[in-house]
N, CA, C and O atoms as CSV, one atom per row, in Angstrom:
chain,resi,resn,atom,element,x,y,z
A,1,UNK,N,N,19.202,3.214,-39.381
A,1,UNK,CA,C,20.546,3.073,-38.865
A,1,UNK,C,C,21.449,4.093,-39.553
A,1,UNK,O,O,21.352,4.319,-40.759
A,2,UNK,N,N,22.118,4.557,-38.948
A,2,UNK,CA,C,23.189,5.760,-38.997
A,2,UNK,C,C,24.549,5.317,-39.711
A,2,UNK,O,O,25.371,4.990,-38.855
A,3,UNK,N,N,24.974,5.220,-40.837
A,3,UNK,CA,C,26.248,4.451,-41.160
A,3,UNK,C,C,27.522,5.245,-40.497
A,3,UNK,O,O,28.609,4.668,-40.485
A,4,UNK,N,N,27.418,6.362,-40.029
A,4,UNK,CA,C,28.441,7.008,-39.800
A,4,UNK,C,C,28.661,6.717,-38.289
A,4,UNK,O,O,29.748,6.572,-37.728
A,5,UNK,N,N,27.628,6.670,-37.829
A,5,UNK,CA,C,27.706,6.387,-36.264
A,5,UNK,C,C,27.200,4.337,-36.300
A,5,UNK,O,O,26.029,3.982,-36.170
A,6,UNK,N,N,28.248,3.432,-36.475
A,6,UNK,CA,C,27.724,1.794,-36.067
A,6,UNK,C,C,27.116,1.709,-35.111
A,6,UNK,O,O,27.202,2.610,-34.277
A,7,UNK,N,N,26.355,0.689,-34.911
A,7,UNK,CA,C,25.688,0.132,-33.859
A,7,UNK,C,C,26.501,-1.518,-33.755
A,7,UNK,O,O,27.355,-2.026,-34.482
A,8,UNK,N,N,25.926,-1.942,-32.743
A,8,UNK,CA,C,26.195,-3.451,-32.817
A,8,UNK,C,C,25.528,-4.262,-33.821
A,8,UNK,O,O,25.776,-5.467,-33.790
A,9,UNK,N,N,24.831,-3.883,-34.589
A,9,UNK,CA,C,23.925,-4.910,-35.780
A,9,UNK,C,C,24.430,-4.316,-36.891
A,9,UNK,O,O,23.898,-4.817,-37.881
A,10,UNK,N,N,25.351,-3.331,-37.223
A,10,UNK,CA,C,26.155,-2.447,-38.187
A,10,UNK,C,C,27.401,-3.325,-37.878
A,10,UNK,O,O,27.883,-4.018,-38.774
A,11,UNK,N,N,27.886,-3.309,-36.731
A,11,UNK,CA,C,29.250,-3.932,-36.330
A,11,UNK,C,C,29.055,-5.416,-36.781
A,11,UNK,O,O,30.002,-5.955,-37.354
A,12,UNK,N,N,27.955,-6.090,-36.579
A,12,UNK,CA,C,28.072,-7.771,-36.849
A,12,UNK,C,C,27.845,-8.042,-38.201
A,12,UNK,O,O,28.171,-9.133,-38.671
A,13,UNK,N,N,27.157,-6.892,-39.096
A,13,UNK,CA,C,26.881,-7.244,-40.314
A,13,UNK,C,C,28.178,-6.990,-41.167
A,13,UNK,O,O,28.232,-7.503,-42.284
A,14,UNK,N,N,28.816,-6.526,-40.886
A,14,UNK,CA,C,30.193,-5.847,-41.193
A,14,UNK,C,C,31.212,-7.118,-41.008
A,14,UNK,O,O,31.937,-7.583,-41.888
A,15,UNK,N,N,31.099,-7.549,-39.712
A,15,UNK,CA,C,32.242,-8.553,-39.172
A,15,UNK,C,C,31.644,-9.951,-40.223
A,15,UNK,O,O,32.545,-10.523,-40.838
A,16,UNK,N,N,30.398,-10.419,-40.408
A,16,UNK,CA,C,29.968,-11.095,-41.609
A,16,UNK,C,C,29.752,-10.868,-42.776
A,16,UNK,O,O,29.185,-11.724,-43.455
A,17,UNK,N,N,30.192,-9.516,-43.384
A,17,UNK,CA,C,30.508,-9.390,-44.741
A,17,UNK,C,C,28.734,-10.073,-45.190
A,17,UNK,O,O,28.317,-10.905,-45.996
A,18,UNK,N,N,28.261,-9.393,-44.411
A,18,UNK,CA,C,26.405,-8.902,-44.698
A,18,UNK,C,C,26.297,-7.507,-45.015
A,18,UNK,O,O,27.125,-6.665,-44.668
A,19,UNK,N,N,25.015,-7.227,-45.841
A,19,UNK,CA,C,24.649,-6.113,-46.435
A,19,UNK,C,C,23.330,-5.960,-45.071
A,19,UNK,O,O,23.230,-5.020,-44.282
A,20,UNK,N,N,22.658,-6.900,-45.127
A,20,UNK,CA,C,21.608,-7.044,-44.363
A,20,UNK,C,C,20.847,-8.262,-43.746
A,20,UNK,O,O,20.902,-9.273,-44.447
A,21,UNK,N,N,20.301,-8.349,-42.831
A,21,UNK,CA,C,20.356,-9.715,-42.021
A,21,UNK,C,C,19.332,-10.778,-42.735
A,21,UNK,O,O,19.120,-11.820,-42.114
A,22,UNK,N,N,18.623,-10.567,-44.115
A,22,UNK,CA,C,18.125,-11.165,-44.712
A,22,UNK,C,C,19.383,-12.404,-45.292
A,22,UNK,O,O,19.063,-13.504,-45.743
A,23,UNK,N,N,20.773,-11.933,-45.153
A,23,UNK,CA,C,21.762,-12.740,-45.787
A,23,UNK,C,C,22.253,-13.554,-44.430
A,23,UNK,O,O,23.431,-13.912,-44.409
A,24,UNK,N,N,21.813,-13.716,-43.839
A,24,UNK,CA,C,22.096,-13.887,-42.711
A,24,UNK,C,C,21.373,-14.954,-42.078
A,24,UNK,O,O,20.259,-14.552,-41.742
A,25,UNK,N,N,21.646,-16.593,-41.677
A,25,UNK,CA,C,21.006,-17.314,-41.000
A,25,UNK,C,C,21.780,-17.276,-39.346
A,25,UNK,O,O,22.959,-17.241,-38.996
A,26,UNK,N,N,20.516,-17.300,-38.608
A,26,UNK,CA,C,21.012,-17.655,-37.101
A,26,UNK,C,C,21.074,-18.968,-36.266
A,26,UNK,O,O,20.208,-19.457,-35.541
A,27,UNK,N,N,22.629,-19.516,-36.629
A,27,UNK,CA,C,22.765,-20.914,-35.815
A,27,UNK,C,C,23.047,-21.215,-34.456
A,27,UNK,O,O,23.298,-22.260,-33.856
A,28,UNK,N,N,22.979,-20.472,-34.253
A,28,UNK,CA,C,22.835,-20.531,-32.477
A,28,UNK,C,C,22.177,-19.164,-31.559
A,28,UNK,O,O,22.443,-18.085,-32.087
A,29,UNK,N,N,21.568,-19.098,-30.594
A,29,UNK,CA,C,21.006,-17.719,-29.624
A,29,UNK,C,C,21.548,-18.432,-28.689
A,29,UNK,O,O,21.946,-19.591,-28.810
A,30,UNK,N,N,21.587,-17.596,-27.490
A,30,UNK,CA,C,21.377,-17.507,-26.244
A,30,UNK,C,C,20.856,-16.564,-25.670
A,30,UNK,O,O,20.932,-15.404,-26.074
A,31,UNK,N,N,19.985,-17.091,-24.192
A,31,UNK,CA,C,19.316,-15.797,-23.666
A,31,UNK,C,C,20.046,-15.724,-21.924
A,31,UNK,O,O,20.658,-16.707,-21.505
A,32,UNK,N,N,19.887,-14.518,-21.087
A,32,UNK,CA,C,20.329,-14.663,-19.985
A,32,UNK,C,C,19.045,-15.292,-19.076
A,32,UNK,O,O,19.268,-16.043,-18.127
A,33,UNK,N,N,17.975,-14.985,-19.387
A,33,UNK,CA,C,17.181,-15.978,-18.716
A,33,UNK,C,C,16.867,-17.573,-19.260
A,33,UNK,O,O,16.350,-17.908,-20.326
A,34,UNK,N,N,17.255,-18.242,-18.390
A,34,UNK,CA,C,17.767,-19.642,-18.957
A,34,UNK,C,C,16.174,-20.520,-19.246
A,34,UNK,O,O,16.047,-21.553,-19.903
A,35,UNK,N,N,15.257,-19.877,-18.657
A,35,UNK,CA,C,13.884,-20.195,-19.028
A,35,UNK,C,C,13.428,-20.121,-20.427
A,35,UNK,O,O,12.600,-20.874,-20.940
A,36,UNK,N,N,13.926,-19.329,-20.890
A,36,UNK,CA,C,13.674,-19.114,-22.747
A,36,UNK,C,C,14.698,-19.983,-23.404
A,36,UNK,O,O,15.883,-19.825,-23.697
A,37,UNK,N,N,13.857,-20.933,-23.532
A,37,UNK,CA,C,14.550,-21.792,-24.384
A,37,UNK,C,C,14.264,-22.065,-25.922
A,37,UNK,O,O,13.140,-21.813,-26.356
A,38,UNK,N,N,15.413,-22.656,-26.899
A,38,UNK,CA,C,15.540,-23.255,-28.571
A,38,UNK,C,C,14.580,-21.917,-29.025
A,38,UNK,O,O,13.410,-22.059,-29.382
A,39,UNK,N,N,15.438,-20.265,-28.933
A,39,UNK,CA,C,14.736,-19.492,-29.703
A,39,UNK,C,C,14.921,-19.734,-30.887
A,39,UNK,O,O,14.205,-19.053,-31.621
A,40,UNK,N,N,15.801,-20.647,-31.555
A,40,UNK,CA,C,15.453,-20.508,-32.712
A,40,UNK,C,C,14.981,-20.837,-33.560
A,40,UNK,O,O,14.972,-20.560,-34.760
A,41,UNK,N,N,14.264,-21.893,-32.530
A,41,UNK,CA,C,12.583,-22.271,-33.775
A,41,UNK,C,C,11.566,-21.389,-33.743
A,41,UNK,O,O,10.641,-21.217,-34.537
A,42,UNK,N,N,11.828,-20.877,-32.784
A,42,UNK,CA,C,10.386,-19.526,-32.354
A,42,UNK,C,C,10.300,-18.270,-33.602
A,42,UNK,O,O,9.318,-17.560,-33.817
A,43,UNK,N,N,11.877,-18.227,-34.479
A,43,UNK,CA,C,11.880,-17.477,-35.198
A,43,UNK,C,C,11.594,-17.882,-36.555
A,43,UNK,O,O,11.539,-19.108,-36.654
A,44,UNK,N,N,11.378,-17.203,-37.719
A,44,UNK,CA,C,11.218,-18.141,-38.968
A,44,UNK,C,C,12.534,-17.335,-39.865
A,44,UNK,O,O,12.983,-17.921,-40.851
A,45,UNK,N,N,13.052,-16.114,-39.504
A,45,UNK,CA,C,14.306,-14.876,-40.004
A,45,UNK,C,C,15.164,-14.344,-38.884
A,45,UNK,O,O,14.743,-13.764,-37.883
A,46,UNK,N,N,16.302,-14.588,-39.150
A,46,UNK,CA,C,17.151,-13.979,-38.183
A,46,UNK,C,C,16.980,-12.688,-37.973
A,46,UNK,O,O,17.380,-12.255,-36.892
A,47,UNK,N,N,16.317,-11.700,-38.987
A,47,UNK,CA,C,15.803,-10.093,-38.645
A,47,UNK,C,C,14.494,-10.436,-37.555
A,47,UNK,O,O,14.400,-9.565,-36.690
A,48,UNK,N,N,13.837,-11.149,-37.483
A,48,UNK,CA,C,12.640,-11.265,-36.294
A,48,UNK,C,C,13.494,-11.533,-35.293
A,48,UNK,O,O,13.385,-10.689,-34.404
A,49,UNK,N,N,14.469,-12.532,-35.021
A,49,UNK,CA,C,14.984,-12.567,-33.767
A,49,UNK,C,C,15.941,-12.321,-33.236
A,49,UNK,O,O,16.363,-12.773,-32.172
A,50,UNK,N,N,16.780,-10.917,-34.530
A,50,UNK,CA,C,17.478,-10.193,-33.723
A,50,UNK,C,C,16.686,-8.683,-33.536
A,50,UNK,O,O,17.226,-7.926,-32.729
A,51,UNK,N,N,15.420,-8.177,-34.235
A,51,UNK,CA,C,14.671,-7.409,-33.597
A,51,UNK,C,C,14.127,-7.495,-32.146
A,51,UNK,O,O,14.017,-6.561,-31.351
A,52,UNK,N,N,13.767,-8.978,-31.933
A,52,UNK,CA,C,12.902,-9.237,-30.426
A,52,UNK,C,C,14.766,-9.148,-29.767
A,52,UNK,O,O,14.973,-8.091,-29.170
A,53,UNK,N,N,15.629,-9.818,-29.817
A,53,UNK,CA,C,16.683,-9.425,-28.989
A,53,UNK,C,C,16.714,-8.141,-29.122
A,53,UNK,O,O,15.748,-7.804,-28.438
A,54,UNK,N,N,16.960,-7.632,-29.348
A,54,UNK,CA,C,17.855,-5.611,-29.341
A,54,UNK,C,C,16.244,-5.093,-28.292
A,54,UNK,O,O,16.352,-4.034,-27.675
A,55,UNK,N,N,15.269,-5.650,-28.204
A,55,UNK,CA,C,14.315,-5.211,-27.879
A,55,UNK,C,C,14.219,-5.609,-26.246
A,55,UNK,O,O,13.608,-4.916,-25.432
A,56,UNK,N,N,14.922,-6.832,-25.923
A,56,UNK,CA,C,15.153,-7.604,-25.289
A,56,UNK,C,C,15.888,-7.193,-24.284
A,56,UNK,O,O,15.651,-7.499,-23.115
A,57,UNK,N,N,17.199,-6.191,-24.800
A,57,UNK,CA,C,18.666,-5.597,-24.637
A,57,UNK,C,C,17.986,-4.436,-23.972
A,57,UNK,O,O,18.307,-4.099,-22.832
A,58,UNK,N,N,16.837,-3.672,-24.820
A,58,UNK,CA,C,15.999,-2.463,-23.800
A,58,UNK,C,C,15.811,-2.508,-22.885
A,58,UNK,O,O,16.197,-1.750,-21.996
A,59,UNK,N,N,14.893,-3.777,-22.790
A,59,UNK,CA,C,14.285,-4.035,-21.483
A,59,UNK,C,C,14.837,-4.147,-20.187
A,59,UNK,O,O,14.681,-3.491,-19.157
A,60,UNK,N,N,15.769,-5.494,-20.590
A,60,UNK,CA,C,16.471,-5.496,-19.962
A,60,UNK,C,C,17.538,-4.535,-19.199
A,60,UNK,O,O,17.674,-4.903,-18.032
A,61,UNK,N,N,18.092,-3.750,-19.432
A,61,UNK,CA,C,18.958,-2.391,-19.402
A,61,UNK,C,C,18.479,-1.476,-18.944
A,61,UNK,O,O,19.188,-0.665,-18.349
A,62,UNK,N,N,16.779,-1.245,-19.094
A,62,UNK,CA,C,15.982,0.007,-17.878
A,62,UNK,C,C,15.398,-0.992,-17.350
A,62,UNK,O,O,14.573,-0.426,-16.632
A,63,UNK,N,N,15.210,-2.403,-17.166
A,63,UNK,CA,C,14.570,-2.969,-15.635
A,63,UNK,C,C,13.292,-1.565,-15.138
A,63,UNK,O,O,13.334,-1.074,-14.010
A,64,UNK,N,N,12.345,-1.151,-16.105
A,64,UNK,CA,C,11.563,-0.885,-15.501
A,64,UNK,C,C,11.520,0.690,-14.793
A,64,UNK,O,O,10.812,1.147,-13.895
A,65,UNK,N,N,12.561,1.266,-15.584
A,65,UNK,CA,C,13.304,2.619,-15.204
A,65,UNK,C,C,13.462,2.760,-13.783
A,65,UNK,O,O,13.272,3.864,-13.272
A,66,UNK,N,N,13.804,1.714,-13.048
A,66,UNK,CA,C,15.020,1.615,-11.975
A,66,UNK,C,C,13.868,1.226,-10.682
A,66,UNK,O,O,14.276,1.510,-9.556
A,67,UNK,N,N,12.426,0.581,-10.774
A,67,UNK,CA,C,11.798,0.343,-10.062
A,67,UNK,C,C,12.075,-0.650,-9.339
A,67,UNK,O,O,12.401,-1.705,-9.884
A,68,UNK,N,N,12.010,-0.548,-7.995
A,68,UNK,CA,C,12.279,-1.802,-7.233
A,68,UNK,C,C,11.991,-3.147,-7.101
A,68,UNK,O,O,10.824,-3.513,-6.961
A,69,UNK,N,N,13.026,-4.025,-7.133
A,69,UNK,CA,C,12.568,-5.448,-7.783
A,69,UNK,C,C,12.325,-5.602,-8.987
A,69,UNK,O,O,12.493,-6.731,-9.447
A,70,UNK,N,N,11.882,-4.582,-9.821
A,70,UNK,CA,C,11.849,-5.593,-11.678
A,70,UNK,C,C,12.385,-6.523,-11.671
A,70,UNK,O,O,11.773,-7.590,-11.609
A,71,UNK,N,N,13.568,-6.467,-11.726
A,71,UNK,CA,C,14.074,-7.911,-12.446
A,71,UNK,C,C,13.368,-9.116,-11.571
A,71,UNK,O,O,12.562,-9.847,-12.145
A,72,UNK,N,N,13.714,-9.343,-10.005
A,72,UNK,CA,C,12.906,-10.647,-9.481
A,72,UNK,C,C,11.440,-10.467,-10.182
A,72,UNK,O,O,11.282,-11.279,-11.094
A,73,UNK,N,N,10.699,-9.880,-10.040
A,73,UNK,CA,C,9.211,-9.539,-10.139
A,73,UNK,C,C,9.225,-10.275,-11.564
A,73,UNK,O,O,8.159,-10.770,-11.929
A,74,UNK,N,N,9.976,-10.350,-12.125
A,74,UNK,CA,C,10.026,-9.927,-14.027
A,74,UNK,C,C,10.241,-11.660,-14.426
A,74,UNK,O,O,9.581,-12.315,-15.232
A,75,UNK,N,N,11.429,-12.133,-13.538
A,75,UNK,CA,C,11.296,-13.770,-13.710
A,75,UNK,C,C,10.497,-14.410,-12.532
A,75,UNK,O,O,10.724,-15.616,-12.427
A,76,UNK,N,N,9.683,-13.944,-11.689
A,76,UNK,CA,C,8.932,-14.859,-10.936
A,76,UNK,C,C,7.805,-14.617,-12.012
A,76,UNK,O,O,7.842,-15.515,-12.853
A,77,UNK,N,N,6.844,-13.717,-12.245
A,77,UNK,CA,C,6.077,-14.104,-13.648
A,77,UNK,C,C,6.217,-14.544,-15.190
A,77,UNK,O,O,5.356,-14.882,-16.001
A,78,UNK,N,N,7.556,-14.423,-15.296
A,78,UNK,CA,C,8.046,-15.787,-16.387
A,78,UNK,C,C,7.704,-17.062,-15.799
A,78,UNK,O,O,7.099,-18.049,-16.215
A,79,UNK,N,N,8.216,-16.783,-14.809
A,79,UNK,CA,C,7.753,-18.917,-13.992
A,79,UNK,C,C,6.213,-18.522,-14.022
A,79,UNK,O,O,5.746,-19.039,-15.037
A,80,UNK,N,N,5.611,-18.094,-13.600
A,80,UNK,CA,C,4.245,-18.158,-13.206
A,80,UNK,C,C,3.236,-18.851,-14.440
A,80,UNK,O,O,2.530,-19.859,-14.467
A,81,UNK,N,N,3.624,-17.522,-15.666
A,81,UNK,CA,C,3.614,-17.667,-17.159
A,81,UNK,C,C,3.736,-19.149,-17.803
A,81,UNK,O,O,3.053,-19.718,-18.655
A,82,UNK,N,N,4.711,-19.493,-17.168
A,82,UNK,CA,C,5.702,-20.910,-17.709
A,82,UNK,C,C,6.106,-20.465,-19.038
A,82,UNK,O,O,5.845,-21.129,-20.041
A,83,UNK,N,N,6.822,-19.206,-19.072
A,83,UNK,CA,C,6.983,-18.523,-20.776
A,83,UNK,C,C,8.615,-19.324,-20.772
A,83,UNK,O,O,9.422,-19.575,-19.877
A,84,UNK,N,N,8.586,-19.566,-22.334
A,84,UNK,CA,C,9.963,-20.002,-22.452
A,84,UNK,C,C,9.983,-19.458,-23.864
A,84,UNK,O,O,10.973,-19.737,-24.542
A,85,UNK,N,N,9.131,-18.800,-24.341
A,85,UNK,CA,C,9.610,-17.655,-25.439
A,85,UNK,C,C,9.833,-15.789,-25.335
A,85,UNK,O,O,9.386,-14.901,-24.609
A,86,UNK,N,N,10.788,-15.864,-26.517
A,86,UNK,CA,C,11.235,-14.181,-25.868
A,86,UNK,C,C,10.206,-13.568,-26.425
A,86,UNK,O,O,9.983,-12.781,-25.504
A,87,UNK,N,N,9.446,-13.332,-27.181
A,87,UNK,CA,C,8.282,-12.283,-27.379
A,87,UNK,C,C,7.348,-12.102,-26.459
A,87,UNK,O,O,7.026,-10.960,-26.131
A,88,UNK,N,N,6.662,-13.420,-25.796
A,88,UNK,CA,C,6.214,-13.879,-24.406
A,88,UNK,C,C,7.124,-12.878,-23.401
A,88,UNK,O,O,6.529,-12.230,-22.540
A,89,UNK,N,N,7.777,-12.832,-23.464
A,89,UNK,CA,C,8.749,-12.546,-21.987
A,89,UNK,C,C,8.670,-10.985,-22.108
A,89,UNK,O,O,8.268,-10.260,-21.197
A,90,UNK,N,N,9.141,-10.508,-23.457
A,90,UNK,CA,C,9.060,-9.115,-23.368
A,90,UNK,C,C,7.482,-8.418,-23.338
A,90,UNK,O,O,7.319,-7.293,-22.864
A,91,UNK,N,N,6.614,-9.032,-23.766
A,91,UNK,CA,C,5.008,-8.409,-23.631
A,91,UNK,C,C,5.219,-8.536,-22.014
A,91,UNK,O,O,5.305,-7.521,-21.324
A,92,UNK,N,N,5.311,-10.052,-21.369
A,92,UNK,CA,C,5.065,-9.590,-19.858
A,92,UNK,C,C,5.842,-8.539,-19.465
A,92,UNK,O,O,5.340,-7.686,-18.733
A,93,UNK,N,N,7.097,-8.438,-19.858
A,93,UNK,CA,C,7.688,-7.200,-19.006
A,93,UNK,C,C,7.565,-5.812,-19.050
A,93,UNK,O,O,8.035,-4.880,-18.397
A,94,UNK,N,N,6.552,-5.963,-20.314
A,94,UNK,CA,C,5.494,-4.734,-20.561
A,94,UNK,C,C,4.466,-4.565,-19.848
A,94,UNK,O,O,3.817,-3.519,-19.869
A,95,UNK,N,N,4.123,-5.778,-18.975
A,95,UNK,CA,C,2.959,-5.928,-18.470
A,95,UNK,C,C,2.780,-5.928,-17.154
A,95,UNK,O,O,1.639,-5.948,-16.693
A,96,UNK,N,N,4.061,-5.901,-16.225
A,96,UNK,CA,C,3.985,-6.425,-14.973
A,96,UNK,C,C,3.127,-5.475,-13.895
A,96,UNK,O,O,3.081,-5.816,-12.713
A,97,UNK,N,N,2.654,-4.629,-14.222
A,97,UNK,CA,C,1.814,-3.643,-13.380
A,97,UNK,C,C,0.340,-4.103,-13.278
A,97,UNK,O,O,-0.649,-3.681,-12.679
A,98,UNK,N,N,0.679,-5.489,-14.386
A,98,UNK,CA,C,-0.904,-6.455,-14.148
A,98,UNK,C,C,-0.743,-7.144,-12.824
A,98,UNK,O,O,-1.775,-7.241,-12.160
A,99,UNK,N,N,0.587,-7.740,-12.217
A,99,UNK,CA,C,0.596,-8.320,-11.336
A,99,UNK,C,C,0.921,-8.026,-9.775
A,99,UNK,O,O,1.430,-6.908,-9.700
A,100,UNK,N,N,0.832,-8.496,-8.799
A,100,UNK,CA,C,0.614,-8.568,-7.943
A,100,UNK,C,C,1.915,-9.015,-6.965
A,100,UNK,O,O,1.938,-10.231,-6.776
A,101,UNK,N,N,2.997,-8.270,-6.310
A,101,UNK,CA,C,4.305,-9.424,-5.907
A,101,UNK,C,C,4.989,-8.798,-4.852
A,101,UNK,O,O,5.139,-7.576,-4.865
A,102,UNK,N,N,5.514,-9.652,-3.740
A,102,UNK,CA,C,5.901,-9.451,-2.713
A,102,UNK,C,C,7.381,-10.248,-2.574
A,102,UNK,O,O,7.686,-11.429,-2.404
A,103,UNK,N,N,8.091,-9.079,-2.723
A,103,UNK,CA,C,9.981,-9.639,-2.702
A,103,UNK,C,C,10.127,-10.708,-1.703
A,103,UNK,O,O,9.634,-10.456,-0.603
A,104,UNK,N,N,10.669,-11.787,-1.845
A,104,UNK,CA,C,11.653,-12.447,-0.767
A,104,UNK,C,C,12.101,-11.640,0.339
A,104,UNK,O,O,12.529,-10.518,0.068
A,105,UNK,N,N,12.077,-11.997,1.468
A,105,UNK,CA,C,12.849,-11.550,2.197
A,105,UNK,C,C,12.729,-10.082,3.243
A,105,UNK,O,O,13.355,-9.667,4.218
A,106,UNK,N,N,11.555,-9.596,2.421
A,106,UNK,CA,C,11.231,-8.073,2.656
A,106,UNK,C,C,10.704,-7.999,4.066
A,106,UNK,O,O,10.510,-9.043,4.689
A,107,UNK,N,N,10.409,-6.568,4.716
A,107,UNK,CA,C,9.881,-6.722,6.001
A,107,UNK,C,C,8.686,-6.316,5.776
A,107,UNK,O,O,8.456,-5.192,5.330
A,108,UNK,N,N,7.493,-7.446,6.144
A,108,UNK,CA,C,6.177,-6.814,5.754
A,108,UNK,C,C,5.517,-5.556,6.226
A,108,UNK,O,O,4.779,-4.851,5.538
A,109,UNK,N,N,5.843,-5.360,7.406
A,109,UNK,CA,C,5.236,-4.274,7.652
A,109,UNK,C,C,5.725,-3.066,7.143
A,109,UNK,O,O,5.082,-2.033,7.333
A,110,UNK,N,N,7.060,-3.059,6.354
A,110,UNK,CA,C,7.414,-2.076,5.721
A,110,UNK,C,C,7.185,-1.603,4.517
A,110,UNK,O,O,7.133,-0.429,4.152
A,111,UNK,N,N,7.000,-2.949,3.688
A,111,UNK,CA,C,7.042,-2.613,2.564
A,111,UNK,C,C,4.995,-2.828,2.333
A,111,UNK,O,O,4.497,-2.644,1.222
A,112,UNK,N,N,4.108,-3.222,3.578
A,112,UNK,CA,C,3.216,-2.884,3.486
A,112,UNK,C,C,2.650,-0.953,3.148
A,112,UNK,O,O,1.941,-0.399,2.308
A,113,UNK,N,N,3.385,-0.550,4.237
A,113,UNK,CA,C,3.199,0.921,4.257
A,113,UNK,C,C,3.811,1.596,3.118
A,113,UNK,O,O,3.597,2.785,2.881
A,114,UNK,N,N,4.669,0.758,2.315
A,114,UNK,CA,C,5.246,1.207,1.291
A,114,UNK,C,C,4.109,1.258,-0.076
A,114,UNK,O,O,4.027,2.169,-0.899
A,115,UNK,N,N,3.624,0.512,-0.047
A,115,UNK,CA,C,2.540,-0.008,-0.800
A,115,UNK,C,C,1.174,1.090,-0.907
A,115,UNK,O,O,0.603,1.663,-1.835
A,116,UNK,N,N,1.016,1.033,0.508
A,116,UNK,CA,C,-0.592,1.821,0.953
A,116,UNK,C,C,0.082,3.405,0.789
A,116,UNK,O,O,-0.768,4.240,0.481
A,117,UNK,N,N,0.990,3.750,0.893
A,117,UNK,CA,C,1.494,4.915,0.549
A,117,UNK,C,C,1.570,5.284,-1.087
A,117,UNK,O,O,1.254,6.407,-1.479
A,118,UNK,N,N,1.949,4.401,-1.855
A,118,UNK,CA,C,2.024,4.113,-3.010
A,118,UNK,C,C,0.725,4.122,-3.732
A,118,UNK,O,O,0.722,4.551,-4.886
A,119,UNK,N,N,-0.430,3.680,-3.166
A,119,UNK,CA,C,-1.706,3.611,-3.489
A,119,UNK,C,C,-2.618,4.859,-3.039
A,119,UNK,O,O,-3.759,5.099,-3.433
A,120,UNK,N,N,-1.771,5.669,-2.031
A,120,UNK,CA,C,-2.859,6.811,-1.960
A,120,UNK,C,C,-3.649,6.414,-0.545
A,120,UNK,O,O,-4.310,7.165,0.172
A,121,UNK,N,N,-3.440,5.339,-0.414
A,121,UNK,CA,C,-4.491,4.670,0.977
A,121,UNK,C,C,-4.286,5.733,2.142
A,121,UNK,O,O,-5.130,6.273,2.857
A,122,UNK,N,N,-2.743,5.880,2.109
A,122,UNK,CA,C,-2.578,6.434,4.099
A,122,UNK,C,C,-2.449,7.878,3.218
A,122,UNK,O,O,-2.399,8.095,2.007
A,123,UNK,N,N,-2.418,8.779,4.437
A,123,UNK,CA,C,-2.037,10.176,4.458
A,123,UNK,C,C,-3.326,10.928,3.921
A,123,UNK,O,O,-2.981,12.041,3.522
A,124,UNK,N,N,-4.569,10.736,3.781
A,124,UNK,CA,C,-5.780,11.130,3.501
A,124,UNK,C,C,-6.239,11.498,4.510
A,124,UNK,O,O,-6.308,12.720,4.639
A,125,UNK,N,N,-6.714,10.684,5.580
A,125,UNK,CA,C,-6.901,10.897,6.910
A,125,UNK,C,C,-6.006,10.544,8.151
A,125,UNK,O,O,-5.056,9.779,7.982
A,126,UNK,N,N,-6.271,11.073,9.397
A,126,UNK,CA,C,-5.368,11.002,9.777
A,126,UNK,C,C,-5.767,9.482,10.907
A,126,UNK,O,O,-4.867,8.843,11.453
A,127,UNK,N,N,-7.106,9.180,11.048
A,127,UNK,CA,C,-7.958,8.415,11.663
A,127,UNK,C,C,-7.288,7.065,10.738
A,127,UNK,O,O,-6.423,6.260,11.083
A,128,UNK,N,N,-7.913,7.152,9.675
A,128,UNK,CA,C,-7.202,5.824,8.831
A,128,UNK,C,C,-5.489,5.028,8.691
A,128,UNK,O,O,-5.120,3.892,8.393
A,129,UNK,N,N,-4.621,6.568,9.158
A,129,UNK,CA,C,-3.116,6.626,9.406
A,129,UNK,C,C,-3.149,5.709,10.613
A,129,UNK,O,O,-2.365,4.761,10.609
A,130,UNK,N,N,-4.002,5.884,11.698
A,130,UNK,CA,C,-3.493,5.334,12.924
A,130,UNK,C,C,-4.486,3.939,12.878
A,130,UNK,O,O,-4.689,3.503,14.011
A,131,UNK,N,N,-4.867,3.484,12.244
A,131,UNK,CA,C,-6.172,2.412,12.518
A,131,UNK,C,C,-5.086,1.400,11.123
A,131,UNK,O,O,-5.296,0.193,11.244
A,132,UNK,N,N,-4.314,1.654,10.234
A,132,UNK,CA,C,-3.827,0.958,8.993
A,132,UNK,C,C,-2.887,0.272,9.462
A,132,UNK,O,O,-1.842,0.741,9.912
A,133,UNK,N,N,-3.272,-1.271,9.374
A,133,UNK,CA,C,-2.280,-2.418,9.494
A,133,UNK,C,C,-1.738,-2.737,8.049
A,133,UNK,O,O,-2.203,-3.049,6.953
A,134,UNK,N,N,-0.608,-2.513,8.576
A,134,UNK,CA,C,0.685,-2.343,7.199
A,134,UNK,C,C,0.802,-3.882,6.862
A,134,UNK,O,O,1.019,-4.437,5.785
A,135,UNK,N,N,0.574,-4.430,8.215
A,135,UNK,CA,C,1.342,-6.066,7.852
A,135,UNK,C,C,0.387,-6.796,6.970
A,135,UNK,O,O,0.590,-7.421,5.930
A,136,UNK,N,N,-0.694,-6.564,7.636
A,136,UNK,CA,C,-2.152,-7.450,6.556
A,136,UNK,C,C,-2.357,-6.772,5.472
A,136,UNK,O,O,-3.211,-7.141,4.666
């Protein structure tokens, strides 16, 4: 950390007349996904669970460097998971290219061809272009 340039964990240690977050107990979290719940038994030091937050704050904030759907994609496999811890939550959202997911609402046959395009499937041949059902 940069003393000349604060951060927000420079700014809070400051506003608590902390040197470092070892002086520091955490009596309350909150998360924006309301599925992660009582982080703060999950932690045993407020430096572990304001590291997994700020880490949390990443993730959250590039959604996946701007890929379509992260975020739904990101809490329908929290539910799937049944994760209600944040270390849990951030490995999956490291992980979601393990899974498999089809937006609400979408038009299948579009976002089929979106897919098979995405995979390399269409535009190889031109026989396979006209024979490829987008919807199935």
């Amino acid at each position: 950390m940069d003393i000349a340039h604060p951060d927000e964990l420079l700014l809070g240690l400051d506003a608590l007349d902390a040197e470092t977050l070892e002086q520091c107990i955490a009596v309350d979290a909150d998360c924006a996904l309301p599925q992660l719940t009582d982080l703060l038994a999950q932690y045993d030091t407020a430096g572990e669970l304001v590291s997994h937050a700020i880490d949390f704050g990443y993730v959250w904030a590039e959604q996946g460097q701007g890929e379509p759907h992260w975020l739904e994609k990101w809490q329908a496999v929290i539910e799937l998971e049944d994760c209600h811890r944040l270390d849990l939550a951030l490995d999956l959202a490291q992980n979601l290219h393990c899974y498999e997911f089809l937006p609400r609402g979408v038009d299948l046959e579009q976002y089929g061809m979106e897919l098979a395009q995405k995979e390399g499937v269409l535009n190889q041949d031109p026989l396979l272009n006209q024979c490829f059902d987008s919807v199935a």
